[in-house]
Structure formats: C-alpha cells, structure tokens
N, C-alpha and C positions, 0 to 999 in steps of 0.2 A: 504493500500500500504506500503510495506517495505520501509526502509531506501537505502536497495539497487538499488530495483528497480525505487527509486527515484531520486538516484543519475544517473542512468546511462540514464537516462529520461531526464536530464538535460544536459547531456554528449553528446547526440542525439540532444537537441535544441542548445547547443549551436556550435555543429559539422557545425549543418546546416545553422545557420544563419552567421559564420563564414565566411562557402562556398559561402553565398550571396552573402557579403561584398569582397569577392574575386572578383567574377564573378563582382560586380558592380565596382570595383577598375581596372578591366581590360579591362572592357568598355570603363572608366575613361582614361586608359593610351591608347587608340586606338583614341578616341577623341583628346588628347589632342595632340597625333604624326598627324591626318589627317588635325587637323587646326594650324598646329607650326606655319608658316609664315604669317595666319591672326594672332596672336597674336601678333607677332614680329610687322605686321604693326600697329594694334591697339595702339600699347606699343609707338613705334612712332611717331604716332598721338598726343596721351596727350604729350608725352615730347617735344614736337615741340610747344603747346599752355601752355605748364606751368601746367600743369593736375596732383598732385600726385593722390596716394592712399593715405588713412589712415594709419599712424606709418612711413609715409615717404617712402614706397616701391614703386619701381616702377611694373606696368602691369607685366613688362618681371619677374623679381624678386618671385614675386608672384606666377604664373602662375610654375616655375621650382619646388620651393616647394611646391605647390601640387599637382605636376606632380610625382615627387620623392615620396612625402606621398603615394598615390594610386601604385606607383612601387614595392613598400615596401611591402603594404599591398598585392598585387595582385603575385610575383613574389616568386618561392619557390627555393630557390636554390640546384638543384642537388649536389649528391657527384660528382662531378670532377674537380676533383685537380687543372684544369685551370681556370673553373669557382669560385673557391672559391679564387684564388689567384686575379682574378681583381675583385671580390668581393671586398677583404682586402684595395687594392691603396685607394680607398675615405677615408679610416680610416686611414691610413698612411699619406697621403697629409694634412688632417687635423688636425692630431696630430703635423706635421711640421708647421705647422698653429699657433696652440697655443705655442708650441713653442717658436717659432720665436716672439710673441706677450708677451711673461712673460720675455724673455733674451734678445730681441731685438729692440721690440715696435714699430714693421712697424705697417699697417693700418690692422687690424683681418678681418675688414667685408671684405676690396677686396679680403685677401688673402682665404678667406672662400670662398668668392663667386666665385673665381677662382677655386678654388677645385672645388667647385660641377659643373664649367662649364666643367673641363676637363673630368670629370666620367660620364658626360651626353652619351657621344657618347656608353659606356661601357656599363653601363645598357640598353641603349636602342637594342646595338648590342644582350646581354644575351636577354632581352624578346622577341625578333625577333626569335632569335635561339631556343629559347625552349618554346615560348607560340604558336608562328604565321606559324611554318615550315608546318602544312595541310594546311594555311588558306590564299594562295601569293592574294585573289582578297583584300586580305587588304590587302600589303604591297603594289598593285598595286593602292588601292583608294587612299595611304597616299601619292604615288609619283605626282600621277596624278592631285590630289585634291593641293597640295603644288607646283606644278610648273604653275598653271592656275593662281592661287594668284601672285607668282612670278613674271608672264609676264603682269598682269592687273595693279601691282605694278610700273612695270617697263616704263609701256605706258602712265600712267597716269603724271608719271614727264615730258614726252615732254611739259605739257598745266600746266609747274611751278606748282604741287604740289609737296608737299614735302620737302625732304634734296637732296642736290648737292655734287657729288663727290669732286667736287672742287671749293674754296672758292679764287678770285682771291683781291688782292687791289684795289680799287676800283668800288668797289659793281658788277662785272662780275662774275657771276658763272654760272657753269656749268656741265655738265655731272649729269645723274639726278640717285635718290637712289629711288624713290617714298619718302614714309613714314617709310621707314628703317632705324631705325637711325644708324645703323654699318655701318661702313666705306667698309674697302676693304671684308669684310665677304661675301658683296653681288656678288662680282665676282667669288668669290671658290664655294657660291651654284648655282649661273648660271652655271658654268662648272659642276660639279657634277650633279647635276638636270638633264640637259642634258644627261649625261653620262646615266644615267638610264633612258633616254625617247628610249635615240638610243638604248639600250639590249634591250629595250622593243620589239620596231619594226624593229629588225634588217632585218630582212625576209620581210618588207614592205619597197620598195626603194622611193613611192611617200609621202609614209609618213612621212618620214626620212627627206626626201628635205622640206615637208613643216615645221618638227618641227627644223629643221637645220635655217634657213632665219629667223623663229621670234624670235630664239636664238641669231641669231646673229643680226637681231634688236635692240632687247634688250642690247645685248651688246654692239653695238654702241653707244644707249643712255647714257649707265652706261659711257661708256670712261674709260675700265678699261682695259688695256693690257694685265690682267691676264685672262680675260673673253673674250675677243675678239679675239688674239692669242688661246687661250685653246680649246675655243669653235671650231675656224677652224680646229687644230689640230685634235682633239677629231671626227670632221667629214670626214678628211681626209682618216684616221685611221679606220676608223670602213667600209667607200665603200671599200677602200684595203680587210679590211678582210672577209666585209659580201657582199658585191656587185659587185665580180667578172663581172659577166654575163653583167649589166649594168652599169660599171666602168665610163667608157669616157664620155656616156653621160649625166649622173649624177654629174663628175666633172664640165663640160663646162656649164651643167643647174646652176649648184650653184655658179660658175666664173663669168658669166654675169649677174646673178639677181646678186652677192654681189658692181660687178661693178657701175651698176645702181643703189644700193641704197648709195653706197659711193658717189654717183654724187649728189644724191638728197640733201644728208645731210653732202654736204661737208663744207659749212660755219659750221657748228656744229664742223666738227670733226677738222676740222683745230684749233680753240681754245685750242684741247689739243694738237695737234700737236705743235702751237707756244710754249704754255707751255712747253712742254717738251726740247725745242731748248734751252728755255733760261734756264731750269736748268743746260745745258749739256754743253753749254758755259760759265755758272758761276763754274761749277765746274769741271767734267768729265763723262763722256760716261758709266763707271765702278759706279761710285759712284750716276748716276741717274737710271743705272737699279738695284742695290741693295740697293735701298731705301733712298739714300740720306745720308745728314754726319751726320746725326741724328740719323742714325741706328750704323755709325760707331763710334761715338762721345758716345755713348752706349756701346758699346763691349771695347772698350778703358778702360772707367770708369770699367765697372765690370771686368776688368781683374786685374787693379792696383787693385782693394780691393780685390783680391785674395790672393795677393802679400801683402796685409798689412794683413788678415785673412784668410789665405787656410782654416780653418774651416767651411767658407760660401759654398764651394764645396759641403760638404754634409749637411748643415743646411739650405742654403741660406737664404735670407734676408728679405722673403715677397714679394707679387706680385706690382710691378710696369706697366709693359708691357712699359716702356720705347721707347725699343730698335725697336719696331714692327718687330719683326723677332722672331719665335717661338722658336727656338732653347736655343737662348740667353736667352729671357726672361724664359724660363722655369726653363733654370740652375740656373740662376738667382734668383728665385723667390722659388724653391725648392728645388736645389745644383741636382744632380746629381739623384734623385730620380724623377726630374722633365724630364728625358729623357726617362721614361721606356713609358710616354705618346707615343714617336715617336715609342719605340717597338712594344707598343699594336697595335696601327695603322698597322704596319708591319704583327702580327701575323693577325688584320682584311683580309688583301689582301692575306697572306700565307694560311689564313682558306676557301677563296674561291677561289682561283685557284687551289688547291687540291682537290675542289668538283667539279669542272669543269671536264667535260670527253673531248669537243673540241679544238683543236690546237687554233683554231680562237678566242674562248673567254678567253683562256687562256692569250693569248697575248696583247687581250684589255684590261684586269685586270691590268695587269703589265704596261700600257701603261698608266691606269688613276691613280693608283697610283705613276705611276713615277711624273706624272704632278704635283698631291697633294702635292707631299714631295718637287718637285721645288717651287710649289708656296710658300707653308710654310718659304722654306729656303731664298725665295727671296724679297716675299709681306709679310710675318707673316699673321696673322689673318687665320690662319686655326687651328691647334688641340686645340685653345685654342676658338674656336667658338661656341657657344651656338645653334648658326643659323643654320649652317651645321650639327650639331651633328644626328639627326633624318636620314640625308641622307647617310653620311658614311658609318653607321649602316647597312642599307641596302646594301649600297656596299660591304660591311663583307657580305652580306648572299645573294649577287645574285645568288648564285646558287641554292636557293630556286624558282627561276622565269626564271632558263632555258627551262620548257617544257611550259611555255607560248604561249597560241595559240592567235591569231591576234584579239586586243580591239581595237574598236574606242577610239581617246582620251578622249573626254567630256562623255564617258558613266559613268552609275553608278557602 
C-alpha cells in the first residue's frame, strides 16, 4: 500500500468517525433541549438539601457546559453574515469579561456565567434554524415534553414541596416555585410555554380551554402577576384571532371555570393580594408595579457612576443583576454592548413574523413579544434566563410548526 493511499485511508476514517461524533453530539443537544426543565428541577432539588457537584459546580452549571461542548461539536456554521455575527456576541461579551476582570476586578465567574447565559437563547435559536427546520415533531416533543414537567413542577408545590415565590417575616410563605430554584424566571416560561401550546392547537378550541385553566392553575399557585395576567392575556388574544366561530362561548367557559377556581383558592390568593397592599401603602402604586425601590435605588447608583466614569457605558462593570430589570442590569454589567441582547430578541420575532404568511399569526407574534419585552422591562429575569432560553428559540422559529396538523398532548 502506498503512502498515499494510506493517507487518504485515514482521511476516510477519520471523515467518518468525525461524522459520528456529530451525529452523537446532536443527539446530545436534542436530549438535552427535550429534558431542560427536568434539569433545572433536578438542579433544584440538590440546592435546596445542600447537594454540590464535585469542583463546587452546581447540576445547572454543568449541565450548560456540556450542552455548549456537544453545540460546538454538532453545529457547523453556514456563510451568512447574520449567522456569523451572533456567532461572534459570546466572544465579545467575554472578552468584556476578562476585561472588566484585569482593569476592574468584578466577580469573572458571574460575569462569565452570564455570558454564556445570554448566548444560550442564540445558539439554540441557530441549531433550530438550520439543524431541526424538516424535523418540527422534535421541536414539538421538546415543547411538549418541557411544559408536562413545568405543570407537575408546579402542582406539586400546592403539598409544600419545594421553593416559595414569597418568603414573608414570620415563617408564612407562599406562592409555590416546585423545585425551581429561579425566582421570577418561572412566570416568563409559564407564559411562553403557553404561548406555544396555544400555536400549537390553535385550530382545536376544547383543547385550548383545557391547556388554558391548568395554565392558569399553575399560575395561581406560582402568585406571579406576570404569569397570571400574561397567561389570561395570551388567551384572550389568541380566541380573538383563532376562534372567531366559537368566540363567546369559549370566553364565558373560561370566565366561570376561572371564577370558581378563584373561589376555591381564595384564602391562597388573598396572601398575595395583602402583600401587595402593604407594599403599595408603604410606598407607591408606581414603585410596586416596577419592582420596588430596589430596582430604583439600582438605576440611581449606576447612573451617578456614569457620571463619575462615562467609560462604564461601553466597558461596564461586571455582572451584578442588582437592579432585576434587564435593561439596566445588562448596560450595567456590559455598557452598551449588553443591549444588542434586546436587538437579537427583536430580530428573533422580526425573523418569524416575516415567515408567517397569516394576518392572525402575524399579530400573535407581535402580541407575545410585546408581553416578553414588558415583562423584561418590568419583572427583569427574562433575556438574561437560562430557563427560558430553549423556548424563545422556538419562538424565533414558529414558523417552522405553522403546517402543524392536530397532536394529542401526552403523545410521543
């Protein structure tokens, strides 16, 4: 055997076994988007009883890096000029990163770990876009499969498992998270999640009502304004556009069952309700629907240090998340490079309502992202969500699951 035909022998083996390690890397990244939210709970769990890993990582932490490794490995990036430019952001945010860590000595690991939270949604929108566009019964297993977890998550804190949205003086908590341990994250994927249950069956009205009520179950329990409000909204919105035909009686079905279950679970909901009175008498009306003076006692501070350093505007300072309001914290945390996060979102919703051909999904596109970028502006804990990142994605590419024809929920 020649030299050549040796080499090009070895150029064949290892062509192919490269190919494997794709093919099993992409497996790898379909696995790890169909169980995100068992993981988030799992993660959880141990952090709730004291549980690390080994080298101090936590489940969630872990789990992102070798999600990222097998993204890497499995994901080839085409020429196009938009694809390679949110390619580059992760390498820009963390150069901002190190940065910030050699001339200004904030914390490297959050601001690192922030990085790679914010590019989550990016990459996972590129592998949707150009690995999974023939293949929607997976984009439909990963909804489906992640919002059954969501709701079992969510039932189970009625019978005190878990973390509580609200932690009151005197050992009262309430509003239940399950084993989630993110705060307000779990209300923007309740809306969201939603959001892609109802395109799913838009064409199906009984089904809608039934995935509408354990929606808004669930969000009862959580006691999150941004879920509970969203969610009605979100349902309001969708009979307008997609259930002409059975409008009225679709409204008064879901007006009386939400009635009766507010009756059932009104010592619950009252809890937050007092809550909310006494923040709004201690402070103001304005200052308890955006977050409190915590948010503004935040915006305050990073503005004087603008004022002592305008060079934090385009270098910022390191991630804090302080302020819980995305905006802020993003300038914040990466000056003004931390706002293209809100464009790319922007270009997500501009990329599928230009593949949409219907008036009617056009307008709910526009309708759930308007809500997204309220919540952000209002709760934070959205572009900068790990939790949510997998579902956005999707919402960048619903218009891969417009010719969708009618699934049971619980099928394979």
């Amino acid at each position: 055997m020649s030299h050549s035909s040796f080499s090009i022998k070895s150029i064949h083996l290892y062509s192919a076994d490269y190919s494997s390690l794709r093919l099993l890397s992409e497996k790898l990244v379909v696995l790890f988007l169909q169980f995100w939210l068992l993981i988030d709970m799992v993660n959880g769990y141990l952090m709730l009883n004291g549980i690390s890993l080994p080298g101090g990582f936590s489940l969630g932490e872990l789990s992102r890096i070798l999600f990222l490794i097998s993204f890497l490995i499995s994901f080839k990036v085409k020429k196009n000029s938009f694809n390679l430019l949110l390619f580059s952001l992760p390498l820009l945010l963390l150069s901002i990163s190190i940065y910030q860590y050699i001339f200004l000595n904030p914390n490297l690991v959050a601001s690192i770990n922030m990085s790679i939270k914010l590019c989550l949604p990016i990459f996972i929108f590129l592998f949707i876009k150009e690995v999974l566009p023939q293949r929607k019964n997976i984009i439909i297993k990963i909804i489906k499969t992640n919002s059954l977890i969501l709701i079992l998550n969510l039932i189970i804190s009625l019978f005190g498992f878990g973390y509580f949205t609200y932690y009151v003086t005197g050992g009262i908590n309430f509003g239940g998270k399950g084993f989630f341990y993110a705060g307000n994250e779990v209300s923007i994927v309740i809306l969201v999640t939603y959001s892609l249950l109802i395109y799913l069956y838009k064409n199906k009205p009984t089904t809608i009502l039934y995935i509408t009520l354990i929606y808004i179950l669930i969000s009862l329990i959580s006691l999150t304004r941004a879920s509970i409000l969203g969610v009605s909204m979100v349902f309001i919105v969708s009979v307008i556009l997609y259930q002409k035909k059975y409008r009225n009686m679709i409204l008064s079905t879901f007006f009386i069952s939400i009635s009766a279950m507010v009756y059932i679970l009104r010592d619950y909901i009252m809890l937050a309700i007092n809550r909310a009175f006494f923040f709004i008498d201690n402070t103001s009306m304005l200052i308890f629907m955006t977050g409190g003076h915590k948010r503004w006692e935040a915006t305050s501070d990073y503005y004087h240090s603008l004022l002592d350093s305008p060079l934090l505007l385009f270098t910022g300072s390191g991630w804090t998340g302080y302020s819980e309001q995305d905006l802020v914290d993003l300038i914040a945390a990466f000056g003004i490079i931390g706002v293209s996060i809100y464009f790319i979102w922007l270009y997500f919703g501009a990329y599928t309502y230009i593949n949409h051909e219907h008036k009617s999904d056009k307008i709910f596109i526009i309708f759930i992202f308007l809500i997204i970028f309220g919540i952000a502006t209002l709760a934070g804990h959205v572009v900068s969500s790990a939790m949510l990142a997998p579902f956005v994605a999707i919402l960048g590419n619903l218009h891969l699951l417009k010719n969708t024809k009618h699934f049971k929920i619980l099928n394979n």
